[in-house]
C-alpha positions as CSV (number, residue, x, y, z in Angstrom):
1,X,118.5,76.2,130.1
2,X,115.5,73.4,128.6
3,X,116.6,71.1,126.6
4,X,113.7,71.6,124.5
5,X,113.8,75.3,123.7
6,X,116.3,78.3,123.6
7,X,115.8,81.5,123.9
8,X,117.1,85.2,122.6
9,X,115.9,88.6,124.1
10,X,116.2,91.2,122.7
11,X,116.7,89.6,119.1
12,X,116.6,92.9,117.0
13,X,116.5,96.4,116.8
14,X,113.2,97.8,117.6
15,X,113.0,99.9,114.7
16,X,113.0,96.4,112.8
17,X,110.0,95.1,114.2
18,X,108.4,97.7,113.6
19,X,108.9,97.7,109.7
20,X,108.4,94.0,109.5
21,X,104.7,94.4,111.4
22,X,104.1,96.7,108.7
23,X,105.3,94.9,105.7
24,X,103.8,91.8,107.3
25,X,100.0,93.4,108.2
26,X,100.1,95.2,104.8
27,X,101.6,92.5,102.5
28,X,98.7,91.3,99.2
29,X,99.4,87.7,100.5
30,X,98.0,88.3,104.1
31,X,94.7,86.4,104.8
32,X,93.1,84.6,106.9
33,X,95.7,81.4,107.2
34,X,95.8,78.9,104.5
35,X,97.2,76.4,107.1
36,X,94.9,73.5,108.7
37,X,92.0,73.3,111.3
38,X,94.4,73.5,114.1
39,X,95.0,77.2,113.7
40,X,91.6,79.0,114.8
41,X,90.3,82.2,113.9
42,X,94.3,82.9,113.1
43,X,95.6,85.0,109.5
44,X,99.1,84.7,107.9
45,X,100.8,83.3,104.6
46,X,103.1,80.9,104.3
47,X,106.4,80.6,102.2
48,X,107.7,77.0,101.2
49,X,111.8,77.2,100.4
50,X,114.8,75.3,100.2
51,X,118.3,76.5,101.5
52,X,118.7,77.6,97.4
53,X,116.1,79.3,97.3
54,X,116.8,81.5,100.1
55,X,118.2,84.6,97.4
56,X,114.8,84.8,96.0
57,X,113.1,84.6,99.1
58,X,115.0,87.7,100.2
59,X,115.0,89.6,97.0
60,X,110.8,89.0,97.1
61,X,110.1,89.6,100.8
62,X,113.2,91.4,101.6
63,X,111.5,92.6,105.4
64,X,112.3,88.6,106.2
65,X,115.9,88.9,105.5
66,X,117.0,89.7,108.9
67,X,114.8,87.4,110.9
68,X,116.2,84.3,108.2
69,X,120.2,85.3,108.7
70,X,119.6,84.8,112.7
71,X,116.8,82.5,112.8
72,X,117.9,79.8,109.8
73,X,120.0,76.7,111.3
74,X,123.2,76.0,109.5
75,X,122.2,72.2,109.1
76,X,118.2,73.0,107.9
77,X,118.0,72.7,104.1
78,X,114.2,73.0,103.5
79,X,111.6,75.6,105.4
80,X,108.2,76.6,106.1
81,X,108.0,80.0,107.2
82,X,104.8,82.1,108.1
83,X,103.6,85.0,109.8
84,X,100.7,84.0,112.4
85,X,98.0,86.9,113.7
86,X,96.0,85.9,117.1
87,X,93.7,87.9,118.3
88,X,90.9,87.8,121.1
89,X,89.1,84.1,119.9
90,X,92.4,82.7,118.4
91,X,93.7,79.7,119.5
92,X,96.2,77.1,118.2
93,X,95.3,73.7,119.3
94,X,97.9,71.0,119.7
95,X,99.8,69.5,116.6
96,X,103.6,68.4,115.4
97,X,104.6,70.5,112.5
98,X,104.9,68.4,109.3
99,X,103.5,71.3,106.5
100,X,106.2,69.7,104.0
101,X,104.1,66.9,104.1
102,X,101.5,67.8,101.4
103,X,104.6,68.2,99.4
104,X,106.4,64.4,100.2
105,X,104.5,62.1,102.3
106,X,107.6,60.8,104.0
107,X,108.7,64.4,105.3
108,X,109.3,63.9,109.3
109,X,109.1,66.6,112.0
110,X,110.7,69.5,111.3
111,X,114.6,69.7,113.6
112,X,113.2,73.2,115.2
113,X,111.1,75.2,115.2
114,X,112.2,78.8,115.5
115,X,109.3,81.9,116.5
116,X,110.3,85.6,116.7
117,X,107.4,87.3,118.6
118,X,107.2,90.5,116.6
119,X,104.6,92.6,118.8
120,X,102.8,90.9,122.1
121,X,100.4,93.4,122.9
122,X,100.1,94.8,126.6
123,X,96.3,93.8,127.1
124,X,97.0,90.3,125.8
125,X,95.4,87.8,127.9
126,X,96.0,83.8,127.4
127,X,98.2,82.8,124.1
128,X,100.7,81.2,126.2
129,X,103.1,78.9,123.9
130,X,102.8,74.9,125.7
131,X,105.6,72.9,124.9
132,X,104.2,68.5,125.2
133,X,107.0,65.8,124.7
134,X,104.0,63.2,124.7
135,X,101.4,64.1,126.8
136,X,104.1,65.7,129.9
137,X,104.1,69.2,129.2
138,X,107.6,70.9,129.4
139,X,107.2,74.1,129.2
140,X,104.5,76.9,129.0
141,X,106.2,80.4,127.4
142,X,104.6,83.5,127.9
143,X,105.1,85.9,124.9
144,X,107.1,88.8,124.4
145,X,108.1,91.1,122.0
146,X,111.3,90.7,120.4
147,X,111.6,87.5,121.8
148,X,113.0,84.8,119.3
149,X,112.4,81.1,120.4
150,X,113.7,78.1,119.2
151,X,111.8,74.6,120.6
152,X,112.6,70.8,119.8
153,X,110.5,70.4,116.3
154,X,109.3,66.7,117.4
155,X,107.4,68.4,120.2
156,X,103.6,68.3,120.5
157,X,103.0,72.0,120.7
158,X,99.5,74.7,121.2
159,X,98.5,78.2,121.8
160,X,96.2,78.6,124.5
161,X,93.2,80.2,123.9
162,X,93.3,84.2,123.8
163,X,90.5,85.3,125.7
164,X,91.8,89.1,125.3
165,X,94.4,91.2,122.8
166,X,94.6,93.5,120.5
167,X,96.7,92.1,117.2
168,X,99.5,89.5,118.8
169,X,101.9,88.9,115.8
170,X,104.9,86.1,115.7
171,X,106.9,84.8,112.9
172,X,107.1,81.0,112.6
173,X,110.0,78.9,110.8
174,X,109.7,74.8,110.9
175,X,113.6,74.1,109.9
176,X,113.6,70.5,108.3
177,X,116.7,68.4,107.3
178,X,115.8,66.4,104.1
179,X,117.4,63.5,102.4
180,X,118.2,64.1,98.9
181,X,114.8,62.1,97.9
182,X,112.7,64.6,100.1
183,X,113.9,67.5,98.1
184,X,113.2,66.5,94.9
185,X,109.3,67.0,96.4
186,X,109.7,70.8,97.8
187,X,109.7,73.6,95.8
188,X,112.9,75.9,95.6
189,X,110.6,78.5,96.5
190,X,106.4,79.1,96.3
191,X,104.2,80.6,98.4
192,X,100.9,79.7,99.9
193,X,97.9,82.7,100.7
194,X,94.1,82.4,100.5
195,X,94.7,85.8,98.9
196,X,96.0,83.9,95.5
197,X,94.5,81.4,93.6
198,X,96.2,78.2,92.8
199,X,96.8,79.0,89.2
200,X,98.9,82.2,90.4
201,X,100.6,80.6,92.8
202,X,103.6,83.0,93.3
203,X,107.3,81.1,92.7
204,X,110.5,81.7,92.3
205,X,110.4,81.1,88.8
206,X,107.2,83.3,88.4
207,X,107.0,86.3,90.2
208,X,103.7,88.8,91.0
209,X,104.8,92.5,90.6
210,X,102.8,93.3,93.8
211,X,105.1,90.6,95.8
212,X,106.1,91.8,99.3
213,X,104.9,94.9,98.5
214,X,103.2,97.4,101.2
């Protein structure tokens, strides 16, 4: 076994992935991705929580719950989940998660990174997963459905480009343990979408009756 990833397959019942494709494709929130230049041609949403949080994260998008009770790390306290759609012209081009850090500058790499590959399409060409500590690569995953991943979050990461697929959908948790400091910045729950404007931003405190609706 690597020691920068892990692996589970099969992760779930089928008849769970299928529900959560179709909460996730047909969910308000689900745009093209509010998340930086790194993700090409890509659509999703994004959910920012801490470990208190969690409740209302499950009573608004309860089609997550499942992935979260296998997926979450005991030690994690703070999370920034989101669906990701590739398709053929998507690419993800090499980064280190750190998306808590428009929230608290001094936020460091996430512990892990956890993806559940929720449909990998049989005419998928490219999207392999690369896995760089520095500039060695480690590792180069091919996708599968069903197939739920946990890698090193320090790693230097991509998607290679996808030169053919229908609709190739994952779901990506970056799993952070913050100091007591670095919490105070992150929201118990919010959510981030193209789809809303910043002055509806959906929160825990605030919630859209359409929410995790289909």
């Amino acid at each position: 076994m690597s020691t920068y990833y892990r692996q589970q397959y099969p992760a779930f019942p089928v008849t769970y992935l299928s529900e959560l494709e179709g909460q996730i494709l047909t969910c308000p929130y689900f745009a093209v991705n509010n998340l930086n230049r790194d993700f090409v041609n890509t659509k999703g949403f994004s959910l920012v929580f801490q470990r208190s949080g969690l409740t209302e994260v499950e009573r608004q998008f309860p089609f997550f719950k499942q992935y979260l009770a296998i997926a979450l790390q005991p030690d994690c306290n703070a999370f920034y989940l989101n669906p990701l759609l590739l398709k053929t012209g998507s690419r993800v081009d090499p980064h280190i998660d750190r998306s808590l850090r428009s929230y608290c500058k001094t936020v460091e790499p996430p512990d892990v990174v956890s993806v559940l590959y929720v449909r990998v399409p049989d005419d998928l060409e490219g999207g392999e997963l690369v896995l760089q500590k520095g500039k060695r690569q480690v590792a180069q995953i091919q996708p599968q459905t069903n197939m739920l991943l946990w890698f090193q979050g320090d790693l230097t990461h991509s998607i290679n480009p996808v030169t053919r697929s229908t609709n190739r959908l994952s779901l990506v948790c970056e799993q952070y343990s913050l100091s007591e400091f670095e919490r105070r910045e992150i929201p118990e729950f919010t959510l981030e979408s193209r789809a809303v404007t910043p002055s509806a931003k959906v929160s825990g405190k605030r919630r859209s009756p359409s929410l995790g609706s289909s």
